[in-house]
C-alpha positions in Angstrom: 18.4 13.9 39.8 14.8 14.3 38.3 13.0 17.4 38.9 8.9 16.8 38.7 6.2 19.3 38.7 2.5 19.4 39.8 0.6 20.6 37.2 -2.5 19.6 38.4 -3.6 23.0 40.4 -1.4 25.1 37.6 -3.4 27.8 35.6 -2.5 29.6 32.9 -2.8 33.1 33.1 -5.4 35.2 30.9 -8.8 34.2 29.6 -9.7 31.0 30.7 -12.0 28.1 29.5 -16.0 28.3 30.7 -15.6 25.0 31.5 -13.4 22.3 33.4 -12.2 19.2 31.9 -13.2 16.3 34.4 -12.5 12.4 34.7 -15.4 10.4 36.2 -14.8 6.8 37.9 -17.2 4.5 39.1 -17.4 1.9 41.3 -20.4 -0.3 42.7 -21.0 -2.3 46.2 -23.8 -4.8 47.2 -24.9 -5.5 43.5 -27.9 -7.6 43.5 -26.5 -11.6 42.5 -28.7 -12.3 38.7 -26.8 -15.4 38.4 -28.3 -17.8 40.5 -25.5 -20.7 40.4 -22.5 -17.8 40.6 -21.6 -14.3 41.3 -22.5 -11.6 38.6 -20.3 -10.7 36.0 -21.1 -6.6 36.5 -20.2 -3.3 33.8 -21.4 0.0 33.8 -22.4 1.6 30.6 -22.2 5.6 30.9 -24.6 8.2 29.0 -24.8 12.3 29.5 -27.7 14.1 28.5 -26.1 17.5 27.8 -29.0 20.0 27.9 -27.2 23.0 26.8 -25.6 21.3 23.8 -29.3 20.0 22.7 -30.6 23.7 22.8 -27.2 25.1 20.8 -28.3 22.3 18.1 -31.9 23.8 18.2 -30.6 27.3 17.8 -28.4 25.7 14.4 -31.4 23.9 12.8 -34.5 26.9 14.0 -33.1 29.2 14.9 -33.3 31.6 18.1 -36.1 32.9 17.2 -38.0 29.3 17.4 -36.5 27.6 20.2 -37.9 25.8 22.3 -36.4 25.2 26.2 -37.7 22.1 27.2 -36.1 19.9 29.5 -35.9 17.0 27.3 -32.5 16.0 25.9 -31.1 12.8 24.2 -28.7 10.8 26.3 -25.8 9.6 24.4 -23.7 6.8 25.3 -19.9 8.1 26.5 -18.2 4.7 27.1 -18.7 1.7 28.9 -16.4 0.0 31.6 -14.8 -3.2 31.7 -16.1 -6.3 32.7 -15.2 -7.4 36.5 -15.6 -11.1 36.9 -17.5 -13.0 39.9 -18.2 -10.2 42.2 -20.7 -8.0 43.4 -18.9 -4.9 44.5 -16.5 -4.4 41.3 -14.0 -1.2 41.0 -13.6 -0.6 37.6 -10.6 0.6 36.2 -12.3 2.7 32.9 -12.4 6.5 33.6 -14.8 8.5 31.2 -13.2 12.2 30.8 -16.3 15.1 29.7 -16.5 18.5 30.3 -18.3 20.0 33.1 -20.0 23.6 32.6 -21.2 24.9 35.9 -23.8 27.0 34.4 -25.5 23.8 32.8 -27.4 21.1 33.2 -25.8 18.0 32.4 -27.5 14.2 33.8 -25.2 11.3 34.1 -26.5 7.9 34.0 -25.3 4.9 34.4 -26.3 1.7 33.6 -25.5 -1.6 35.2 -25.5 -5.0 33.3 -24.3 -8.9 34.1 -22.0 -9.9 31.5 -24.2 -12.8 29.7 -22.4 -13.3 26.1 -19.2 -13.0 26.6 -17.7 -10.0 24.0 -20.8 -8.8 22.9 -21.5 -5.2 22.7 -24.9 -5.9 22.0 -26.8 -4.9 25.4 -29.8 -7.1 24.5 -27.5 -10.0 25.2 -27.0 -8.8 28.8 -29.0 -8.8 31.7 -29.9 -5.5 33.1 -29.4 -4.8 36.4 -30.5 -1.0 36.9 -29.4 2.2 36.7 -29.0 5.5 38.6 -29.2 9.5 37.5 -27.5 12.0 38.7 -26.2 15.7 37.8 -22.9 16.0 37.2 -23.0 19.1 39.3 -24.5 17.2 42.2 -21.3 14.7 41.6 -18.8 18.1 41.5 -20.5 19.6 44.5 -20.7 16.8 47.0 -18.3 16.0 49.8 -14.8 15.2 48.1 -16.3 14.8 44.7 -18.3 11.6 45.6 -21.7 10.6 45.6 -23.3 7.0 46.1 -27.1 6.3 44.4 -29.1 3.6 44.5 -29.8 1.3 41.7 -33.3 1.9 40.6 -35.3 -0.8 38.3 -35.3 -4.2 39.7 -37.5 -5.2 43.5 -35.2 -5.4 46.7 -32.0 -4.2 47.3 -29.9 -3.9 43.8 -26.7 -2.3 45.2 -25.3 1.2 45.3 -23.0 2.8 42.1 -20.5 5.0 43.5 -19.5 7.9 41.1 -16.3 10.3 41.4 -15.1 12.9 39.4 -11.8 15.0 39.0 -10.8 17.9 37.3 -7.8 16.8 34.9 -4.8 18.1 34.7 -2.8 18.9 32.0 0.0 16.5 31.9 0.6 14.3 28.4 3.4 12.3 30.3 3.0 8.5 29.8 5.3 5.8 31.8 6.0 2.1 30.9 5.9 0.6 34.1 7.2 -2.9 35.1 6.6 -4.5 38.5 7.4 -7.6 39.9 7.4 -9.3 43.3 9.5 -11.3 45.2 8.8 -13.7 47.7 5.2 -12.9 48.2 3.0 -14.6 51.2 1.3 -17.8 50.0 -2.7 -18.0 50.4 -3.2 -21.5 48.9 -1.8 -23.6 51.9 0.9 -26.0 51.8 -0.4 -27.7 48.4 -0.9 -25.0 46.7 1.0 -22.0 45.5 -0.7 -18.2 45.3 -1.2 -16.9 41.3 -0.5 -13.1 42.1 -1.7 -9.8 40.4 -1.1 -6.6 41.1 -3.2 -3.2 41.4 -2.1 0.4 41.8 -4.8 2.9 43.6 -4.5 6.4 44.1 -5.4 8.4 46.7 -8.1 11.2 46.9 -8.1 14.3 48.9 -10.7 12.6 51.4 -8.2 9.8 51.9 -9.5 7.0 50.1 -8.5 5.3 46.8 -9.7 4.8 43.8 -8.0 1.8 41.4 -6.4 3.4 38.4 -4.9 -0.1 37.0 -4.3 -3.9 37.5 -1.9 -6.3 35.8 -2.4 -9.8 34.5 -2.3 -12.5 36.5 0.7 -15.0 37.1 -0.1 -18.6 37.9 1.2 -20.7 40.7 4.2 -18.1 41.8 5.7 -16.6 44.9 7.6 -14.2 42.8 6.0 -13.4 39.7 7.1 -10.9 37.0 4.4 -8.7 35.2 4.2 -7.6 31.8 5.3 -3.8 30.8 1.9 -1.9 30.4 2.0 1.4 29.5 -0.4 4.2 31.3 -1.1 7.7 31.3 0.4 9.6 34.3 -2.6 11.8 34.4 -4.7 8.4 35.1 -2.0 7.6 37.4 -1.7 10.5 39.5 -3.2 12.9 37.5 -0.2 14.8 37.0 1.1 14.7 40.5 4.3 12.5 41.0 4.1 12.7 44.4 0.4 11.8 45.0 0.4 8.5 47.2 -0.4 5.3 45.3 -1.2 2.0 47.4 0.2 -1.1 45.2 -2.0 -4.0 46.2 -1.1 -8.0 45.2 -4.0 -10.5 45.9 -4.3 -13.5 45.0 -6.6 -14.6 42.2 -8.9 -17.4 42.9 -12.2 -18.2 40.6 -14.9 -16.9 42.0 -13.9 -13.1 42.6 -13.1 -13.5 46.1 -9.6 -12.8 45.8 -7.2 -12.8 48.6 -5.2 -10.1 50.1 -1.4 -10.6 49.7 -0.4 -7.6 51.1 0.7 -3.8 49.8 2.8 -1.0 50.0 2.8 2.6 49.6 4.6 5.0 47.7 4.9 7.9 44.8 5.6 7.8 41.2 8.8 10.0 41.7 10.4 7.7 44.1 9.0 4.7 41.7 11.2 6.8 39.0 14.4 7.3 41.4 14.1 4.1 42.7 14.7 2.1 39.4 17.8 -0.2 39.3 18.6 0.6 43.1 17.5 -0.2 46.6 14.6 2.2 46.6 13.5 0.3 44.0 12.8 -2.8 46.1 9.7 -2.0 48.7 8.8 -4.0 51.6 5.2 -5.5 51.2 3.2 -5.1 54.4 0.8 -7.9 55.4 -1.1 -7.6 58.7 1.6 -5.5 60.1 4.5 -7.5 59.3 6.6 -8.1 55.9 5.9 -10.7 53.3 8.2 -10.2 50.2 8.7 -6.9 48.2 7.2 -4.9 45.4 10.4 -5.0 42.7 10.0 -1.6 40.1 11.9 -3.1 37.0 10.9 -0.6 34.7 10.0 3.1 35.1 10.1 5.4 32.2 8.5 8.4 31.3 8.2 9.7 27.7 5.5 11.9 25.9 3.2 11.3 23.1 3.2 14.3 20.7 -0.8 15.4 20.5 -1.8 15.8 16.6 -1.8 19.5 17.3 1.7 19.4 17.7 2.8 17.2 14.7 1.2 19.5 12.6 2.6 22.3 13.9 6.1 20.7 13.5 4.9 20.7 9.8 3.5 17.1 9.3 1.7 17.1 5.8 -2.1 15.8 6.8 -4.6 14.6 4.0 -8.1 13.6 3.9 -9.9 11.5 2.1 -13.5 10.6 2.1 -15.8 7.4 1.0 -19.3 7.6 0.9 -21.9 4.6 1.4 -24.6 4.1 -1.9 -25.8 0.4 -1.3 -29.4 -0.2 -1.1 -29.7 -0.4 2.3 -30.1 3.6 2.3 -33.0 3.7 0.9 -33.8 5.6 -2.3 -32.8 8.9 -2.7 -35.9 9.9 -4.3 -38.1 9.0 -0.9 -38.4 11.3 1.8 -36.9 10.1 4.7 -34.1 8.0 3.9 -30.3 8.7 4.2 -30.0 10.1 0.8 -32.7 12.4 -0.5 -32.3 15.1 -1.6 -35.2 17.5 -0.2 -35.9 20.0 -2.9 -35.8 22.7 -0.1 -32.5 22.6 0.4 -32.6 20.4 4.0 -29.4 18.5 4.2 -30.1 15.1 4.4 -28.0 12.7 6.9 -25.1 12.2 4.7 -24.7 16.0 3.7 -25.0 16.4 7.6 -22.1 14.6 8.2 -19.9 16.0 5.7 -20.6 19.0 6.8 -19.7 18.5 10.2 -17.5 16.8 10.2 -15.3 17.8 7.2 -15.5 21.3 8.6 -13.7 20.0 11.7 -11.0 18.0 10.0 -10.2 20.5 7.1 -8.8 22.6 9.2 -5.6 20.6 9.5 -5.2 19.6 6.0 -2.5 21.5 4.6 -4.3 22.5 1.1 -7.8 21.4 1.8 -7.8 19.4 -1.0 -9.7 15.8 -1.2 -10.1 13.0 -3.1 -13.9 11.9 -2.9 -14.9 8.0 -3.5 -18.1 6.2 -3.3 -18.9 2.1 -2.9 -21.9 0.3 -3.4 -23.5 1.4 -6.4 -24.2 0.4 -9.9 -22.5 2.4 -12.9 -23.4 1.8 -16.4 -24.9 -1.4 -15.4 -21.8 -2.3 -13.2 -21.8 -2.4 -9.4 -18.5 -0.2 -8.3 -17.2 -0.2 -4.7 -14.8 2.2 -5.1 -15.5 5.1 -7.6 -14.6 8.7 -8.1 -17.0 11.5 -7.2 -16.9 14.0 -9.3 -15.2 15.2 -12.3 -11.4 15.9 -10.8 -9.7 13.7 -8.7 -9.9 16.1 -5.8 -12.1 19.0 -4.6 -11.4 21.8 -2.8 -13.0 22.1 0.6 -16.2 21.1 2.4 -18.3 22.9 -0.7 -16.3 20.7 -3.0 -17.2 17.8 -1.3 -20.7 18.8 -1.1 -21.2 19.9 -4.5 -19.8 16.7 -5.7 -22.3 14.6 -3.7 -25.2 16.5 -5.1 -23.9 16.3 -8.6 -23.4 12.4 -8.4 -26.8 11.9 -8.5 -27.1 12.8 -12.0 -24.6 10.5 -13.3 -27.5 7.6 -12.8 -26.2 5.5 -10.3 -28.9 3.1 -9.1 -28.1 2.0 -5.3 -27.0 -1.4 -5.1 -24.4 -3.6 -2.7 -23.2 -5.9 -1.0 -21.1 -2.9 1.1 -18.0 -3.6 1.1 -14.9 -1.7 2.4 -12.1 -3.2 1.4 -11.4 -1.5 -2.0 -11.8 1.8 -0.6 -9.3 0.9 2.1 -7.2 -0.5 -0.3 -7.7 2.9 -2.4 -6.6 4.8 0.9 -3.3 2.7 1.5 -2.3 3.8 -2.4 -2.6 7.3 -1.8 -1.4 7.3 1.4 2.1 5.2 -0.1 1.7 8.1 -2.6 1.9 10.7 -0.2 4.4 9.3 1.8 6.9 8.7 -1.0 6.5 12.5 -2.4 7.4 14.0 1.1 10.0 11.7 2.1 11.7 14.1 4.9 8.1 15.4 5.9 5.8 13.1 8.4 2.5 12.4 6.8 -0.5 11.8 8.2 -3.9 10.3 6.2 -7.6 10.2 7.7 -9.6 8.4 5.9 -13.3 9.5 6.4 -16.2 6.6 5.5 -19.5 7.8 5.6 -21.4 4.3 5.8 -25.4 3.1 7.2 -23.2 0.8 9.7 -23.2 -3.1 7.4 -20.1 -4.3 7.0 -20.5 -7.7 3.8 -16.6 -7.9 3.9 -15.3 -8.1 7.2 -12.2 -10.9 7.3 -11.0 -8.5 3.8 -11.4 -4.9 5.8 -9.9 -6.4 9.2 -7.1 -7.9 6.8 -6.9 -4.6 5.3 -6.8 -2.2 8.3 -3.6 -4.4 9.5 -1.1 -3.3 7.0 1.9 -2.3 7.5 2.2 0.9 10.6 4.1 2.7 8.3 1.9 3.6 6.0 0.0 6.8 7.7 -3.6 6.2 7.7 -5.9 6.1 10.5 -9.0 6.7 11.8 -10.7 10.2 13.3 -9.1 10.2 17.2 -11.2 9.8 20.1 -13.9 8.3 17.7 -16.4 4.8 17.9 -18.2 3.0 15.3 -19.9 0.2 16.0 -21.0 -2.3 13.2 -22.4 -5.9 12.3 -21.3 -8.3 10.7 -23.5 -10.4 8.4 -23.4 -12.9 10.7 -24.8 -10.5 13.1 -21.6 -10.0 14.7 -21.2 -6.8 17.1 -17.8 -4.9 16.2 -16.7 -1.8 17.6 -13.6 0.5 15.5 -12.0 2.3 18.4 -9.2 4.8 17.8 -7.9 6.1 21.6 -7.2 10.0 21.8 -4.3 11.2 20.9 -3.0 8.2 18.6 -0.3 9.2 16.6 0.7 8.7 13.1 0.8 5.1 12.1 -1.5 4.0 14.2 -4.3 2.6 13.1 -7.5 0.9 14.8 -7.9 -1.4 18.0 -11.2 -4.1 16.7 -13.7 -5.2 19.9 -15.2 -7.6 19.1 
């Protein structure tokens, strides 16, 4: 017999955070059609202007003493959702996690496009629909957590975007869940057969649901069998195994209007008990009567270590950083441009980044000790894409790194190009092998830190490259995006999801 827990209202006792970690879902009804010959092909694209973290970066470059409290702030883009095809009241299943400080002012605004070129991330390729504002606090404060807006920016009607939020809980369970049905009602008549998916909806406190995940679809059966998917059972439930989830099968049809097949209700801790036994087979309601059943093949829970806790089971962690020098940043001896070097002392953008962001990461490497490369620039007439910066292999800390970026610039390099990243990935596999082999009964983690203006000349080579084999340790910073083009003018974004473990490596969106 399992035993589950709700964490989801637990506290721990003592000093606690001065904010609260919420998860925000969105949802839109009445969209206004920008397709005239079909149904749009709707996304949301999410930005928070954080006011209080604009005036804290003041404060670092000014100064207290200079601030300035306007009410301007930059909004920066948190994620996007996924595309929902052929509909104009889409419920996405994307979920955009921030904090919320109740003391602050913090705008969410959301964006709505119609999907025009399929996969691009390009929004100019898109058509926009409109957008609506709102203060996070307004979301947190209104009835059950919900608020509805109207889409502003286009004439008539353009819809309503529904936004929720949810404080998390702090559960790291995951499940790989596998459902199937059985003898499901047929929609298509008696010459056709139904081509069934699946979606799982959890309830809110105010009784409603909001859709947390939907399967694939399976053509032309009664009975169909869905792939294993693995989810978070915070996104599930958030946290609570015994918070009621509504399984819903509809039948898929072209243009988005997709027909109810029936559903059933029940909890993740009687989806886990059920498993291999007659609980495990539920009894689909359609209209009041029975039509087939929901079939839980597959129910188990297991936890992803964080990184936090790999280190502290004594993982050896390394870093290693590769800094861009082609041409397209500008010389360093012009003002303005990603390299110079302001005879004041004013970091410029690269030293900005170092700074911040090797401060961050050095704090898990076990000796703080680095190996420092650079690509894209010409050496004694040569043009290097991957060369050591510096005098010694590694440096020691953040100053090391920094000191060594300065000093390059008396070696006389001359920027140059194409950029390329494949030899400095290349360079990272070595030393990652390296560091692997010399702490054979110690896990090993490698982050491999490139500093670049965004141009990517060697794309098929670094894809090819970033998909070697999953035991070698590197990866990329967690919970990070980079988007970049291809010569071609392709949009690619690097995505690394929270909490990857070692091994893993990048997910490419193309």
């Amino acid at each position: 017999m399992a035993t589950f827990v709700n964490t989801a209202n637990q506290q721990a006792l003592g000093e606690q955070p001065d904010f609260m970690e919420v998860e925000v879902s969105i949802h839109c009804r009445g969209l206004k059609k920008l397709d005239l010959m079909s149904n749009s092909d709707p996304f949301c694209v999410v930005f928070l202007s954080d006011h209080s973290k604009e005036r804290q970066q003041q404060q670092q470059r000014t100064g207290p003493a200079l601030l300035n409290f306007s009410n301007s702030s930059r909004a920066i883009e948190i994620g996007r959702t996924e595309v929902v095809y052929d509909t104009q009241n889409p419920d996405f299943t994307a979920t955009f996690k921030m904090q919320y400080h109740f003391e602050e002012s913090q705008m969410l605004t959301v964006k709505v496009y119609d999907e025009d070129k399929k996969g691009s991330r390009s929004l100019n390729d898109h058509d926009y629909a409109g957008c609506v504002t709102v203060s996070l606090g307004e979301v947190m404060g209104s009835n059950g957590n919900t608020i509805a807006k109207k889409v502003l920016g286009g004439k008539g009607n353009q819809g309503m975007v529904c936004i929720r939020a949810e404080e998390v809980s702090t559960c790291a369970d995951q499940i790989i869940l596998q459902l199937a049905g059985a003898n499901l009602k047929n929609k298509d008549g008696w010459f056709g057969t139904s081509d069934p998916f699946v979606t799982v909806s959890r309830m809110n406190e105010d009784g409603t649901w909001s859709l947390v995940w939907k399967s694939e679809v399976v053509m032309n059966n009664l009975s169909p069998k869905f792939k294993p998917a693995q989810i978070q059972v915070q996104k599930l439930c958030n946290g609570d195994y015994h918070r009621p989830l509504k399984f819903e099968f509809l039948d898929w049809d072209t243009d988005g209007s997709h027909d109810d097949m029936g559903y059933c209700e029940t909890n993740l801790a009687t989806i886990i008990e059920g498993v291999g036994k007659p609980a495990g087979r539920m009894a689909v309601q359609y209209k009041n009567k029975t039509h087939g059943s929901l079939v839980v093949m597959k129910a188990d829970v297991f936890q992803v270590p964080t990184l936090t806790q790999f280190i502290s089971g004594g993982m050896q962690m390394s870093l290693m950083v590769a800094i861009d020098f082609t041409g397209s940043n500008g010389s360093p001896m012009v003002p303005g441009t990603l390299h110079y070097l302001d005879p004041s002392g004013f970091p410029n953008q690269y030293q900005s980044a170092i700074g911040t962001i090797g401060s961050i990461l050095q704090e898990y490497d076990s000796d703080k000790k680095f190996p420092i490369w650079g690509f894209g620039a010409r050496l004694n007439g040569v043009v290097n894409h991957c060369f050591q910066i510096g005098p010694e292999p590694e440096v020691q800390g953040v100053r090391g790194l920094l000191e060594a970026y300065r000093g390059v610039f008396a070696q006389g390099i001359t920027m140059s190009g194409p950029t390329l990243f494949s030899q400095i990935l290349a360079s990272a596999k070595q030393r990652a092998e390296q560091l692997a082999r010399s702490t054979p009964n110690q896990q090993s983690y490698s982050v491999l830190l490139i500093l670049t203006d965004g141009i990517i000349n060697d794309m098929k080579q670094t894809i090819d490259q970033l998909f070697f084999e999953v035991s070698i340790p590197p990866s990329a910073t967690p919970g990070q995006q980079m988007s970049v083009k291809s010569p071609e003018g392709h949009d690619i974004a690097f995505i690394v999801p929270t909490g990857c473990p070692p091994g893993g490596i990048v997910r490419l969106q193309y």
